[in-house]
C-alpha positions as CSV (number, residue, x, y, z in Angstrom):
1,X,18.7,-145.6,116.2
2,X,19.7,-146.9,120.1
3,X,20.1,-150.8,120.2
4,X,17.1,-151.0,122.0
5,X,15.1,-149.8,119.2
6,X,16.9,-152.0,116.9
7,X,15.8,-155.1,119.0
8,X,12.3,-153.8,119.4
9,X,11.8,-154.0,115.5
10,X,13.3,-157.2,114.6
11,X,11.4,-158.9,117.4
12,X,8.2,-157.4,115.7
13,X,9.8,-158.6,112.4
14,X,10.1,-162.4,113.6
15,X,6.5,-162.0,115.4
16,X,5.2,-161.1,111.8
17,X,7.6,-163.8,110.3
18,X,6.1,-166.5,112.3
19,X,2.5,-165.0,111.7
20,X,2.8,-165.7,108.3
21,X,5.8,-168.3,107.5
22,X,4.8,-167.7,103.5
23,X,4.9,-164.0,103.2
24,X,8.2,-164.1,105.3
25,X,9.7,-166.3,102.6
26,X,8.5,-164.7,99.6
27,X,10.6,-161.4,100.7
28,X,13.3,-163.6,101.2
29,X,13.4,-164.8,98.2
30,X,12.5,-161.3,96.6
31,X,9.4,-162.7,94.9
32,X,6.4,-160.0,94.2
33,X,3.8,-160.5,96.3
34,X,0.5,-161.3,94.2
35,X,-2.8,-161.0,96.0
36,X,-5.4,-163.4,95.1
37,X,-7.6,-162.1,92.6
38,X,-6.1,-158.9,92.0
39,X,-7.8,-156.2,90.0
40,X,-7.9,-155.8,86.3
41,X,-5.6,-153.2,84.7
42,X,-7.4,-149.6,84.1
43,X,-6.8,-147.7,81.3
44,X,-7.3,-143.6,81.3
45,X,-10.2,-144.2,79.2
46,X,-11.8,-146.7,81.5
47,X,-10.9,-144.6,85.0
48,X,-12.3,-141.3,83.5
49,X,-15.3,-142.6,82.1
50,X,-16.0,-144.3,85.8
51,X,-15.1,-140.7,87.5
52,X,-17.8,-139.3,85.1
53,X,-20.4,-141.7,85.9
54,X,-20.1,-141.2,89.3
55,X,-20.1,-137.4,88.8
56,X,-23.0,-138.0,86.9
57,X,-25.0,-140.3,89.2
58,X,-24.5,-137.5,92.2
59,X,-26.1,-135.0,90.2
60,X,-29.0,-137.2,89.1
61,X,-29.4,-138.3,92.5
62,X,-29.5,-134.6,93.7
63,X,-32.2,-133.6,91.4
64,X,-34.2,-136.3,91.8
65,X,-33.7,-135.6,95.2
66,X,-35.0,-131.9,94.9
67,X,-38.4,-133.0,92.2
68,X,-39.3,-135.4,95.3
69,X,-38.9,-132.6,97.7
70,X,-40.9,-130.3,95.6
71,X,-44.0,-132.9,94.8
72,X,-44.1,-133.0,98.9
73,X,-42.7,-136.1,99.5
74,X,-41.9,-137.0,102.9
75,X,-39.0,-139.3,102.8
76,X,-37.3,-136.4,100.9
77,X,-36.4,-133.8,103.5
78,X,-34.8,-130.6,102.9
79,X,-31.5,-131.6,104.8
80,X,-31.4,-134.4,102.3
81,X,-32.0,-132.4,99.6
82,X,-29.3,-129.9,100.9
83,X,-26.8,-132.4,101.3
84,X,-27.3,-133.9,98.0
85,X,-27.1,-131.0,95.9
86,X,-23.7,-129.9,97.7
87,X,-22.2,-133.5,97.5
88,X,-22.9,-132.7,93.8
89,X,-21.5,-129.3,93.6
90,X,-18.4,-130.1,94.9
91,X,-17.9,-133.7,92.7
92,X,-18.6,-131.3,89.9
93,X,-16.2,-128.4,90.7
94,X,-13.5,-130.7,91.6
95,X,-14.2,-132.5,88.0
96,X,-14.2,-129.0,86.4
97,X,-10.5,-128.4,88.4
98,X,-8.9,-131.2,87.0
99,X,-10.3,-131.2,83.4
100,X,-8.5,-127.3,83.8
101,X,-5.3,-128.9,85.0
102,X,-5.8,-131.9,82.3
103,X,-6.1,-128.7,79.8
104,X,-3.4,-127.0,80.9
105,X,-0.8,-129.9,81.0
106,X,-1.7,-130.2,77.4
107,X,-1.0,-126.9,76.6
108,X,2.3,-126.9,78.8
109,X,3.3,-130.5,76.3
110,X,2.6,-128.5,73.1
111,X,3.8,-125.1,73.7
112,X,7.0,-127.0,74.5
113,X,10.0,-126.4,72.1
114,X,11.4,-129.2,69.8
């Protein structure tokens, strides 16, 4: 690194420094930074049942999507439709790839030898 790029970062450094005088002295000090309000732990449990809602929720979406389509509703167009039922396609596909991957780590952990 030339000098001059040297100089160009620590004057960004003391810009940021004087931008926020009680960040600057937390990573002096070495302290973690703690954000105000910061999110609950997740367990597995808890993040893989969310994931499965959500997969869930895009495929009921979709076929609601396509009965309203079918009964001739208007607000339900087919580009919708179509959009819908490949947003759930690929939510579930990429579900199905990592439940295989999940399956096959398992595997892998107890085919290993003692």
């Amino acid at each position: 690194m030339s000098s001059l790029d040297v100089q160009s970062v620590l004057s960004q450094i003391r810009s940021l420094r004087s931008q926020s005088p009680a960040l600057a002295d937390r990573v002096e000090t070495n302290q973690p930074l703690r954000t105000v309000g910061s999110a609950p732990e997740t367990t597995f449990t808890d993040a893989a049942k969310a994931v499965l809602d959500s997969v869930n929720a895009t495929q009921q979406t979709a076929n609601n999507l396509k009965t309203r389509f079918q009964m001739g509703d208007p607000q339900a167009d087919l580009a919708r439709v179509m959009l819908a039922s490949g947003r759930a396609q690929v939510s579930f596909t990429a579900l199905t790839e990592v439940r295989n991957r999940l399956v096959n780590a398992y595997q892998d952990v107890m085919n290993m030898p003692i």
